[in-house]
Backbone as a printed PyTorch tensor [residue, N CA C, xyz], in Angstrom:
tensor([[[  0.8360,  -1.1810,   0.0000],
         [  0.0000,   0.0000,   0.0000],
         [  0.8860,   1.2530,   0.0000]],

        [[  0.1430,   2.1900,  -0.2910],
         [  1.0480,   3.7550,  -0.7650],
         [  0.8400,   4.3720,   0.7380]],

        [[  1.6990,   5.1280,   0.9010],
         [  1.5060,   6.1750,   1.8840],
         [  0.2370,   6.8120,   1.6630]],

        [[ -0.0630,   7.5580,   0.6570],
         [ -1.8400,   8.3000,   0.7520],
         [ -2.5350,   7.6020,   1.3250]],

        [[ -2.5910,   5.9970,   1.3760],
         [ -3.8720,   5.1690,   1.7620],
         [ -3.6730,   4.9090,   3.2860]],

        [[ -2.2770,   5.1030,   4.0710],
         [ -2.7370,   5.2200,   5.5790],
         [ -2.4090,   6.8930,   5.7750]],

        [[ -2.1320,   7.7450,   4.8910],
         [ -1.8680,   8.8420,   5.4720],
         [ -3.2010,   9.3390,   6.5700]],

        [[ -4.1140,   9.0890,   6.6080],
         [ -4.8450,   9.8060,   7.8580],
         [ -5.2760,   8.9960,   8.6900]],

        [[ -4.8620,   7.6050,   8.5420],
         [ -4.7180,   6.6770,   9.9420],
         [ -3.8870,   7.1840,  10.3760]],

        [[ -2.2810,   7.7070,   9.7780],
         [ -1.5360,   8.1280,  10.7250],
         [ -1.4260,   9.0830,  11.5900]],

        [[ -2.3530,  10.0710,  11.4850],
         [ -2.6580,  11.1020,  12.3330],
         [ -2.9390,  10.9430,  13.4820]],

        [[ -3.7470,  10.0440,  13.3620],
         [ -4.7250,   9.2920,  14.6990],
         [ -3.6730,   8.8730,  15.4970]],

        [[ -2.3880,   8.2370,  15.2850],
         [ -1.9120,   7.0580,  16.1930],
         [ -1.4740,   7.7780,  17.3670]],

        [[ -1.4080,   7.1010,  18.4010],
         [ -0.9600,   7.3370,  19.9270],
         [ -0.1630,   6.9620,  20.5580]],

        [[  0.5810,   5.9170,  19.7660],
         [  1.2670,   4.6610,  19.8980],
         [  2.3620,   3.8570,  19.4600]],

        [[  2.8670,   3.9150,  18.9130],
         [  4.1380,   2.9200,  18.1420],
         [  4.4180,   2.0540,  18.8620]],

        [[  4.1110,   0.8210,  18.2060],
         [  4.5890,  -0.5490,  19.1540],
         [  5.7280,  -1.0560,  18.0440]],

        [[  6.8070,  -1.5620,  17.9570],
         [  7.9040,  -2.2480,  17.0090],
         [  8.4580,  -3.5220,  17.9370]],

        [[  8.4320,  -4.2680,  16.8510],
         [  9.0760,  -5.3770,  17.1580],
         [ 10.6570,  -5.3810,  17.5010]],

        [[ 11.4430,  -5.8090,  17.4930],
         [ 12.7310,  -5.6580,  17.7560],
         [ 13.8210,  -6.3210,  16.8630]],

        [[ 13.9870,  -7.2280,  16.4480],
         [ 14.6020,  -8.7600,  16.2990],
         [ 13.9600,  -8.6870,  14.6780]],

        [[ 14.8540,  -7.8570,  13.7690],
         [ 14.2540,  -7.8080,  12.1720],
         [ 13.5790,  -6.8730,  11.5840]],

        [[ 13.4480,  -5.9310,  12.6640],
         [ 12.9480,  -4.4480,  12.6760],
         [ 13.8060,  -3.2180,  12.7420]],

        [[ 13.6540,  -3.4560,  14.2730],
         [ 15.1530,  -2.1980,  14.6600],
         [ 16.4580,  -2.9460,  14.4020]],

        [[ 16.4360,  -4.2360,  14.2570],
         [ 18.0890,  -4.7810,  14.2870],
         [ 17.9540,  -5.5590,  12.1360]],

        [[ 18.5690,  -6.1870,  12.5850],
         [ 18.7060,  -6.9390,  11.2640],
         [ 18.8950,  -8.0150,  11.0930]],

        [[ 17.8340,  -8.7930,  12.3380],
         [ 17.7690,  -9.9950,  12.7800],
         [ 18.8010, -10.8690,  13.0760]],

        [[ 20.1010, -10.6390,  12.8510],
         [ 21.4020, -11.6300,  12.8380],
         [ 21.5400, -11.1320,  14.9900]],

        [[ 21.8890, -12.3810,  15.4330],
         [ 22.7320, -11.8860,  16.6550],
         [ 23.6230, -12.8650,  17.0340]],

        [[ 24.7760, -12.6660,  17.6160],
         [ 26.2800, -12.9650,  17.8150],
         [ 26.3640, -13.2850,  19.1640]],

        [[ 26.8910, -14.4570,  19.1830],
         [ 27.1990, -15.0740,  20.4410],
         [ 28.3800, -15.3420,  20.2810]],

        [[ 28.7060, -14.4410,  21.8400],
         [ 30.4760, -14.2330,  22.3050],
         [ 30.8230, -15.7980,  23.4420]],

        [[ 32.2790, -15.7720,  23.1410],
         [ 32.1970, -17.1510,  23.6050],
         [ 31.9830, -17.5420,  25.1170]],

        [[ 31.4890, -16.4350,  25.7490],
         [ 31.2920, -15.8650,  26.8930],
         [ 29.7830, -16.2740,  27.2840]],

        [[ 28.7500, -16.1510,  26.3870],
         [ 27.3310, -16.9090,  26.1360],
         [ 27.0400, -15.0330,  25.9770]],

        [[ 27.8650, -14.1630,  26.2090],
         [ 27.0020, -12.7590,  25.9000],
         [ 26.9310, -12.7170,  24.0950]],

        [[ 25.6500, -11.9520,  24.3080],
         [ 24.9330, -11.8760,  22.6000],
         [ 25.1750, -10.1610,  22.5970]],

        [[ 24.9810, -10.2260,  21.1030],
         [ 25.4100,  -8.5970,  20.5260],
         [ 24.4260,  -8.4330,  19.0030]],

        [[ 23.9650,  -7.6010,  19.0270],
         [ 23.0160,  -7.0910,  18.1750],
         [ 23.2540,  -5.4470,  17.4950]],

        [[ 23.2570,  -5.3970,  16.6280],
         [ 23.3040,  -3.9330,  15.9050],
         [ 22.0840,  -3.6860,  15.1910]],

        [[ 21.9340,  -2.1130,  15.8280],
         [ 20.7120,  -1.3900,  15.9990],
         [ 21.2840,   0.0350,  14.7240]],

        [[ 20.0860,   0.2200,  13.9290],
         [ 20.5130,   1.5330,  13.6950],
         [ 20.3480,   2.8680,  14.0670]],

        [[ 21.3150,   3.6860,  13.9590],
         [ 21.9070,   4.7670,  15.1970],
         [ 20.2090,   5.7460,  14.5740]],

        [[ 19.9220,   5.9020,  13.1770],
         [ 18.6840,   6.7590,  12.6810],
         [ 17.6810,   6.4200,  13.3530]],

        [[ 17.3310,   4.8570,  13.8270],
         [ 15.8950,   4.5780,  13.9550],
         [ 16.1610,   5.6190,  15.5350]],

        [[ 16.9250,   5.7930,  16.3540],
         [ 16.6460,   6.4000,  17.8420],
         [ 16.8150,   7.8860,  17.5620]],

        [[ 17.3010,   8.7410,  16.3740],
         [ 16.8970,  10.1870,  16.8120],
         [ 16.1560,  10.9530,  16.8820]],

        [[ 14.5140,  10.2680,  16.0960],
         [ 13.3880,  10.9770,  16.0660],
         [ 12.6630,  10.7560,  17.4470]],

        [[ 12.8950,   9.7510,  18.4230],
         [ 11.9940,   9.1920,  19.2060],
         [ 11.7430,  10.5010,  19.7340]],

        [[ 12.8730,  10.8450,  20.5020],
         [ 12.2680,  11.7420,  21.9820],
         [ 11.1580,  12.9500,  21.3110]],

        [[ 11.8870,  13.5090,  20.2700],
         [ 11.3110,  14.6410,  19.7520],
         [  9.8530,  14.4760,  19.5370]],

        [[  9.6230,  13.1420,  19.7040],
         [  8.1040,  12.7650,  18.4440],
         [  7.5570,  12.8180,  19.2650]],

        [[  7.8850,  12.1700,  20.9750],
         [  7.1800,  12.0170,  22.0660],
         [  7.0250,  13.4430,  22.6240]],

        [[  7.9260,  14.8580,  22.1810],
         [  7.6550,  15.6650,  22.6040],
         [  6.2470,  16.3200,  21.8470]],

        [[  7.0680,  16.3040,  20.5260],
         [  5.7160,  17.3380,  19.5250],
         [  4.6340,  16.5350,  18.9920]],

        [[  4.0770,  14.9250,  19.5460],
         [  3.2690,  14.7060,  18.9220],
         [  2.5040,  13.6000,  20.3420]],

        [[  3.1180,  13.5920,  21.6400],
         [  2.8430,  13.1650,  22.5040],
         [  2.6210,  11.6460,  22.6750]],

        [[  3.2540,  11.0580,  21.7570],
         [  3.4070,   9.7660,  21.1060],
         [  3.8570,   8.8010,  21.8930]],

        [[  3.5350,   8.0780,  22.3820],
         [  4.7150,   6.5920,  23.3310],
         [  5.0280,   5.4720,  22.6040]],

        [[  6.0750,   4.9590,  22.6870],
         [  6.7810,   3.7960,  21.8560],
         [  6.7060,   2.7990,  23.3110]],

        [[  6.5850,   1.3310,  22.5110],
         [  6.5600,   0.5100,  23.2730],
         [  7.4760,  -0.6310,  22.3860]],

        [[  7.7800,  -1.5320,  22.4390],
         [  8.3330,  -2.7760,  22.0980],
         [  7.6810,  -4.0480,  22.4550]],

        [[  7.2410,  -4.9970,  21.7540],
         [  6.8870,  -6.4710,  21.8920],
         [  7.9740,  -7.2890,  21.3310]],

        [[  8.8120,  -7.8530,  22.3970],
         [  9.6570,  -8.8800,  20.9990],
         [  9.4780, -10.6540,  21.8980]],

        [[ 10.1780, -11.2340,  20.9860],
         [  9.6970, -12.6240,  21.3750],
         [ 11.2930, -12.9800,  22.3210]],

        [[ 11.8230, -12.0830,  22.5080],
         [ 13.5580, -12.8440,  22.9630],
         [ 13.6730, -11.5610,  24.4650]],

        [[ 13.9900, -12.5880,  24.8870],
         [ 14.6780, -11.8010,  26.3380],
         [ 15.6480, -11.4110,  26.4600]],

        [[ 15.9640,  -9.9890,  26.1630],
         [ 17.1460, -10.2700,  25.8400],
         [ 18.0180,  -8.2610,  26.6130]],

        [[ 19.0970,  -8.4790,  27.5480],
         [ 18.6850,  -7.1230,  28.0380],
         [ 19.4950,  -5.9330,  27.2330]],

        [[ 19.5900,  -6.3120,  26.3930],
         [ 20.4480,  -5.3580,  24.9670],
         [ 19.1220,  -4.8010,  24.7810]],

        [[ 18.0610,  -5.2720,  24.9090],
         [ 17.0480,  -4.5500,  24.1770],
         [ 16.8540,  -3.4370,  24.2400]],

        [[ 16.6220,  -3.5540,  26.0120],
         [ 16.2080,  -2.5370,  27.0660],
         [ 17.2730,  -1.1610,  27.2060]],

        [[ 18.4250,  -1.5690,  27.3210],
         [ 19.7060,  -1.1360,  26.6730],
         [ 19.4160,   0.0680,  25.5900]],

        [[ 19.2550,  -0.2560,  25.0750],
         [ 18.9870,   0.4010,  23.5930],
         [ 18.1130,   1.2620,  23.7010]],

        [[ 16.6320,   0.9140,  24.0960],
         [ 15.3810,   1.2900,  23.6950],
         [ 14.9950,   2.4300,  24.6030]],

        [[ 15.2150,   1.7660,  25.8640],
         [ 14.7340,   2.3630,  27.3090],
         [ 15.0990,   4.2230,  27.3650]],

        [[ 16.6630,   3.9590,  26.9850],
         [ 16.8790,   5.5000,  26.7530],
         [ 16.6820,   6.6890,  25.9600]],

        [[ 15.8960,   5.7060,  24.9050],
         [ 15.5880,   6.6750,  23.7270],
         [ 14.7390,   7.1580,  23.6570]],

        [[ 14.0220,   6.5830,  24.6590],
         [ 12.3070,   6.9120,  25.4950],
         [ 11.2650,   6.5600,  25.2230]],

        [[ 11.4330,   5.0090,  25.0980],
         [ 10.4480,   4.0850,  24.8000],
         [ 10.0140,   3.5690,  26.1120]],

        [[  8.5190,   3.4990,  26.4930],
         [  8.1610,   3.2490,  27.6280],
         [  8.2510,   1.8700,  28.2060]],

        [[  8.3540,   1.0790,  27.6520],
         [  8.5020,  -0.2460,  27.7830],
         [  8.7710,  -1.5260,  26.6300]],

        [[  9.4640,  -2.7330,  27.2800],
         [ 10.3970,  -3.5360,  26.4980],
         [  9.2470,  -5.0170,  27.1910]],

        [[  8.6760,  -5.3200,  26.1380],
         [  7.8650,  -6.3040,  27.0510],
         [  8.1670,  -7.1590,  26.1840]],

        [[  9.1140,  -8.6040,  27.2760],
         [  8.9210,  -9.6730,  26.4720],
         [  7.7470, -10.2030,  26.3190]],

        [[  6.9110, -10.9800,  25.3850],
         [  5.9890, -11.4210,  25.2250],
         [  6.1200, -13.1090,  24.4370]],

        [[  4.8660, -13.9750,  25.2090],
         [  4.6170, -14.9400,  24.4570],
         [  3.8160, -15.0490,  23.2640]],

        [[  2.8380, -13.6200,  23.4360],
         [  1.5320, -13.8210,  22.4790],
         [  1.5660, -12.4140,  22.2950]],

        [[  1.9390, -12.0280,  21.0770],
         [  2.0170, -10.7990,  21.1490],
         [  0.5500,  -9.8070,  20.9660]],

        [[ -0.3840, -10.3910,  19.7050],
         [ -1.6890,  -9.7140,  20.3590],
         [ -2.1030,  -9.6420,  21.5860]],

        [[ -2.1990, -10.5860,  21.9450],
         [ -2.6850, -10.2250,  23.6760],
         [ -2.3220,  -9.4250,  24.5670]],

        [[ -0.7030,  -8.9440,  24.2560],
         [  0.0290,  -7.8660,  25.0490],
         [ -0.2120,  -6.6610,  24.1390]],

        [[ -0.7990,  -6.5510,  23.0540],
         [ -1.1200,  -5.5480,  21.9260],
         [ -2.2930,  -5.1070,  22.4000]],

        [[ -3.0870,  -5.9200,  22.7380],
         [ -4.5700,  -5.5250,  23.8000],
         [ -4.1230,  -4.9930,  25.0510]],

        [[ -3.4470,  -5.5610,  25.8340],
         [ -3.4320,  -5.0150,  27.0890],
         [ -2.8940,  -3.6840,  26.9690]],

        [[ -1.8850,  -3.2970,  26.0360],
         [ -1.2800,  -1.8400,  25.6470],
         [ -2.4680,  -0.9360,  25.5210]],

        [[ -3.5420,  -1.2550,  24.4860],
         [ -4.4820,  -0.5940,  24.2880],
         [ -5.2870,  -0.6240,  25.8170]],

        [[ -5.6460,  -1.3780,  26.2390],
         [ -6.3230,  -0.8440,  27.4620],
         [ -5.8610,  -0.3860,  28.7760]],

        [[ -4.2940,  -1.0460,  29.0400],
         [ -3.3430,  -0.1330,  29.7620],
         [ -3.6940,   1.6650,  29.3640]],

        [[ -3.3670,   2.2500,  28.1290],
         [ -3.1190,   3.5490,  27.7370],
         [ -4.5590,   4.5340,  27.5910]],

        [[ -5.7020,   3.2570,  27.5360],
         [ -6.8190,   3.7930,  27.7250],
         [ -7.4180,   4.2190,  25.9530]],

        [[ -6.8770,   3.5160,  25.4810],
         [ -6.9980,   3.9940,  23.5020],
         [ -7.4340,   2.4570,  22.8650]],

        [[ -7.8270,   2.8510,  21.9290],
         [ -8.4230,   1.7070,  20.8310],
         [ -7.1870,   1.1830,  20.0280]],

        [[ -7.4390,  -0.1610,  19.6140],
         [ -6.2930,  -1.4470,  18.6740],
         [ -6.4180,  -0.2870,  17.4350]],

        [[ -7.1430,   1.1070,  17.2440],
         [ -6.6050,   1.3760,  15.7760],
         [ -6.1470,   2.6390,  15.9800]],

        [[ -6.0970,   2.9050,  17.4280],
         [ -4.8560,   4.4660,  17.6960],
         [ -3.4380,   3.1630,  17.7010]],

        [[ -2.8870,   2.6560,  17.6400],
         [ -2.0360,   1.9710,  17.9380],
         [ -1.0690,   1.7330,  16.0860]],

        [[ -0.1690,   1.7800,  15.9030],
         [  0.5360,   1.1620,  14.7500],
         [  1.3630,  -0.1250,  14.8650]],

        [[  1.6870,  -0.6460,  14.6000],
         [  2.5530,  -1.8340,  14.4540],
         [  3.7240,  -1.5800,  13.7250]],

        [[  4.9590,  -2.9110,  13.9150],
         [  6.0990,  -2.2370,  13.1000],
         [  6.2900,  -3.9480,  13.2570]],

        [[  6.0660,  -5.2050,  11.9960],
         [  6.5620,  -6.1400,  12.5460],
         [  6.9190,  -6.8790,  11.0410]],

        [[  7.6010,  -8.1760,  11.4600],
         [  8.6750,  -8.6520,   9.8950],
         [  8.3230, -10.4880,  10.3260]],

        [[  7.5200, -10.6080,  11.2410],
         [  7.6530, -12.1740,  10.8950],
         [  6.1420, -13.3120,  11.2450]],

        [[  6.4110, -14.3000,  11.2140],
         [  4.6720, -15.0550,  11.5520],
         [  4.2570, -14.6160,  12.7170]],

        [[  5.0510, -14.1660,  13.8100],
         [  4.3970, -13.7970,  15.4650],
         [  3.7540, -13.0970,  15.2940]],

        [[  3.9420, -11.7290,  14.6100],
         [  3.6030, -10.1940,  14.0140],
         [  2.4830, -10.2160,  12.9540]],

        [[  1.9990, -11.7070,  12.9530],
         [  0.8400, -11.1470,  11.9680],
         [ -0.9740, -11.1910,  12.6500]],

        [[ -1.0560, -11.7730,  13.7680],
         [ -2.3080, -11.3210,  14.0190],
         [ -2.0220,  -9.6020,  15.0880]],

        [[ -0.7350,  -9.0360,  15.2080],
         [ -1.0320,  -7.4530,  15.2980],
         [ -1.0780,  -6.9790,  14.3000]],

        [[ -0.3810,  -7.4360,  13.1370],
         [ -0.5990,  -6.5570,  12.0520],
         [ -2.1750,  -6.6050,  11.3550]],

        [[ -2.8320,  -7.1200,  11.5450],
         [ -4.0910,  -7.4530,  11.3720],
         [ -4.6660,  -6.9560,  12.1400]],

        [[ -4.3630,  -6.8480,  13.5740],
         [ -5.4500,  -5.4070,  14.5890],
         [ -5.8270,  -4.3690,  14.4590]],

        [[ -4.1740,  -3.7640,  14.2660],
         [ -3.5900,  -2.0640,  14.9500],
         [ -4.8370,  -1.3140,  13.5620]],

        [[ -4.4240,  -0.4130,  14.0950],
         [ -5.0600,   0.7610,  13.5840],
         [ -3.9450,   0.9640,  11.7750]],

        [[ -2.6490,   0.9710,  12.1070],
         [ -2.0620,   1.2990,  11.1150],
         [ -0.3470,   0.2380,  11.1580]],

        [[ -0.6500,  -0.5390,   9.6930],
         [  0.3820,  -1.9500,  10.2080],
         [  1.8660,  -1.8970,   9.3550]],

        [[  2.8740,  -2.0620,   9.6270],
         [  3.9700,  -1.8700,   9.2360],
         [  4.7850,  -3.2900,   8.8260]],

        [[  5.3050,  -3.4040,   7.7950],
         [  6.4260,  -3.9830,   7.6500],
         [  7.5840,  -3.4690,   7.0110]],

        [[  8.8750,  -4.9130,   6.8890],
         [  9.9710,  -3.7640,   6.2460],
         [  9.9600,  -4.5150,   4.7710]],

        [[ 11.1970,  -4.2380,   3.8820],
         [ 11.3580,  -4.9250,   2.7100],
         [ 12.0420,  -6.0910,   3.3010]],

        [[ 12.6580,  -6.2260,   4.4260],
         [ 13.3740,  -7.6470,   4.8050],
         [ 12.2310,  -8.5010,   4.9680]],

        [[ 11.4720,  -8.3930,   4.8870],
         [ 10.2410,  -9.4700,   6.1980],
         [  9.7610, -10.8400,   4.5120]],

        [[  9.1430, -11.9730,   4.8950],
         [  8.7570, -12.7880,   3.9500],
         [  7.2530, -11.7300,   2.9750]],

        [[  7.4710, -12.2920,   1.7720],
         [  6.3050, -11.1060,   1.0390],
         [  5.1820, -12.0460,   1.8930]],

        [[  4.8510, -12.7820,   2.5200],
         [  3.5140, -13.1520,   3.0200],
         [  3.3610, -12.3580,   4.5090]],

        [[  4.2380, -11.2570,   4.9640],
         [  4.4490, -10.5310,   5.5380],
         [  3.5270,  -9.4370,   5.4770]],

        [[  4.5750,  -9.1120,   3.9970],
         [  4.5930,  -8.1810,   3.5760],
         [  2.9240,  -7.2860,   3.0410]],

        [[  2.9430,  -8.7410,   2.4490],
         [  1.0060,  -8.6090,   1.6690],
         [ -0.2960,  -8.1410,   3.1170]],

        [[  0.4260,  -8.8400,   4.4800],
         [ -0.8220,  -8.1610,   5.8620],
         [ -0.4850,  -6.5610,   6.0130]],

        [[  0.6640,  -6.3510,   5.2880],
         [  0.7060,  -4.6600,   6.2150],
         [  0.0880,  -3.6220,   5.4460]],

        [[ -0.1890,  -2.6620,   6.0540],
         [ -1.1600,  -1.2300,   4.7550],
         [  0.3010,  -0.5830,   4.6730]],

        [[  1.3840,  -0.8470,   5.2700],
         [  2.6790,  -0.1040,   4.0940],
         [  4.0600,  -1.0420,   4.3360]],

        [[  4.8440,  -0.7060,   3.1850],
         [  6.2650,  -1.6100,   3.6630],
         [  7.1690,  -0.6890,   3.3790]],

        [[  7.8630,  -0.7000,   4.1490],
         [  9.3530,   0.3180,   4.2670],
         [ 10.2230,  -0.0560,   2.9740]],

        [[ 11.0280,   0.7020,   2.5440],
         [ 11.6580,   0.5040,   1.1720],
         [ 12.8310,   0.5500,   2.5300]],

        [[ 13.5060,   0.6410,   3.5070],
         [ 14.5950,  -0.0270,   4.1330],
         [ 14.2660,  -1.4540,   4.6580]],

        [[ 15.5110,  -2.0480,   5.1930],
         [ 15.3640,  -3.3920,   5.1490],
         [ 15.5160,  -3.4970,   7.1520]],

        [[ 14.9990,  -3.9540,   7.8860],
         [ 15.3140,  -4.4990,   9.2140],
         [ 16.4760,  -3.9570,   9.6570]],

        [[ 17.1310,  -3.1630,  10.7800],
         [ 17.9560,  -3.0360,  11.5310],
         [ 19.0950,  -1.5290,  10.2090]],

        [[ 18.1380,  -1.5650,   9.0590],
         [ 18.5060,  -0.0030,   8.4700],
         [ 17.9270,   1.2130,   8.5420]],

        [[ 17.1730,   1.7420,   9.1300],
         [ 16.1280,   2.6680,   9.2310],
         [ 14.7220,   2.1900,   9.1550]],

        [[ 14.1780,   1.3350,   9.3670],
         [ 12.7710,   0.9550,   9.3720],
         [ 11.9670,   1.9690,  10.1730]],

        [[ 12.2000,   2.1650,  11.5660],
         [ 11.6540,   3.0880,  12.2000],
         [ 11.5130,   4.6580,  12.1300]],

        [[ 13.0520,   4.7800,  11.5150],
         [ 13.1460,   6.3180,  10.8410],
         [ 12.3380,   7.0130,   9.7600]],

        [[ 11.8480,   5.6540,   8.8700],
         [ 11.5360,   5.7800,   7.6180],
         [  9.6630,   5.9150,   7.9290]],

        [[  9.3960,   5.0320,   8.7310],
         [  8.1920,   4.7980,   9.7540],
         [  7.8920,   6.7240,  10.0620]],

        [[  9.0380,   6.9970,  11.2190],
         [  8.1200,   8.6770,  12.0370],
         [  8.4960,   9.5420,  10.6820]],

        [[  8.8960,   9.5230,   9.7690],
         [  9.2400,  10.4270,   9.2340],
         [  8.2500,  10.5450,   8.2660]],

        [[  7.6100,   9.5610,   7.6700],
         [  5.6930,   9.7740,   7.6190],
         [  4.9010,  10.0090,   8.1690]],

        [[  4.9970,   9.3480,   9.6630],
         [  4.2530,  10.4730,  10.5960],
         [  4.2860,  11.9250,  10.7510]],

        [[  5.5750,  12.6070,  10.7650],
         [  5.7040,  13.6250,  10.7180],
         [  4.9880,  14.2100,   9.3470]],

        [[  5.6020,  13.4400,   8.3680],
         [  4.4800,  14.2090,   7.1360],
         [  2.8530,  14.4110,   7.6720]],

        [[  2.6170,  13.1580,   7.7780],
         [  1.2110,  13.0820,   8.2650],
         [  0.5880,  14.0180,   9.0490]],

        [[  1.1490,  14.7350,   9.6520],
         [  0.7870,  15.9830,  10.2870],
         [  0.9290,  17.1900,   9.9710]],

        [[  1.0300,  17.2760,   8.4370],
         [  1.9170,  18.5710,   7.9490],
         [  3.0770,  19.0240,   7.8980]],

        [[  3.5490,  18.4990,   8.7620],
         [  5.1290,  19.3390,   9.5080],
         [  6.3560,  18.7510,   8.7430]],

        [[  7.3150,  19.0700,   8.7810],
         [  8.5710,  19.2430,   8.3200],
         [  9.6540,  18.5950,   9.2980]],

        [[ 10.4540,  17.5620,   8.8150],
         [ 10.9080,  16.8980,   9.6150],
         [ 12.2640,  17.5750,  10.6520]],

        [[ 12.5740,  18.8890,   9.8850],
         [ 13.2870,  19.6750,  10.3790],
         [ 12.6120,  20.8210,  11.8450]],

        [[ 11.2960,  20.8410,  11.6080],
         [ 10.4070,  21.2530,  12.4260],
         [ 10.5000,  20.9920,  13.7930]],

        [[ 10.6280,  19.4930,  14.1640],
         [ 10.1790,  18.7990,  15.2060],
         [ 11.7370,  18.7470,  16.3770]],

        [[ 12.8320,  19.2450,  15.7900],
         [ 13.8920,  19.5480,  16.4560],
         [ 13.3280,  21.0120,  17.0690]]])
């Protein structure tokens, strides 16, 4: 799907939930011979966060399927409200929505694999990247022309920001 066709779902959202593991990273992770794991994140997907949460009052959350405390690491400071491991990820996609007090279609999704497809089928507005399987790809109303762990998320607020008129230079 084109950007015009969720451009005014995206107005609505309240929410950004992203997966982690093929999203923000690029699904590969490295085990040191130590049993510690290492993951690379890209440095773009974390500089819009805070700002977005300032000028658009927005909260980021995370659902991923791995426990893993690199996540938290990463995410926590960029001012994402929470890192919830999950078994079932709709079900923690519901409780978000009624935790925050908002509806499954103020909410967006950001996800690349089979766990991620009954949220992408909820939210209000559903995301994938170009890395994810095209049977992915075909549940989401848009797909990122970056690939998992390259800007997915950057590429993500920086339509939001359109979506509101504004100028991505604006929101600094």
């Amino acid at each position: 799907m084109s950007y015009t066709f969720i451009k005014d779902k995206l107005s609505k959202i309240k929410i950004i939930v992203t997966d982690i593991d093929g999203v923000l990273t690029n699904g590969k992770i490295t085990y040191s011979n130590d049993g510690s794991i290492s993951k690379q994140f890209c440095i773009y997907d974390g500089l819009l966060v805070k700002p977005m949460i300032d000028k658009y009052n927005l909260k980021f959350l995370a659902v991923t399927g791995r426990d893993d405390k690199i996540n938290t690491l990463r995410l926590l400071p960029l001012g994402y409200t929470e890192v919830i491991v999950s078994r079932n990820k709709i079900e923690d996609i519901k409780k978000i929505a009624i935790n925050y007090n908002i509806t499954l279609s103020e909410i967006l999704y950001i996800g690349d694999d089979v766990i991620d497809l009954e949220p992408l089928r909820a939210v209000g507005v559903s995301i994938s990247c170009k890395s994810a399987p095209k049977y992915i790809q075909d549940e989401a109303d848009y797909v990122t022309d970056s690939a998992g762990g390259e800007g997915v998320l950057r590429e993500v607020l920086e339509l939001l920001v359109k979506s509101h008129g504004d100028d991505i230079l604006e929101i600094f």
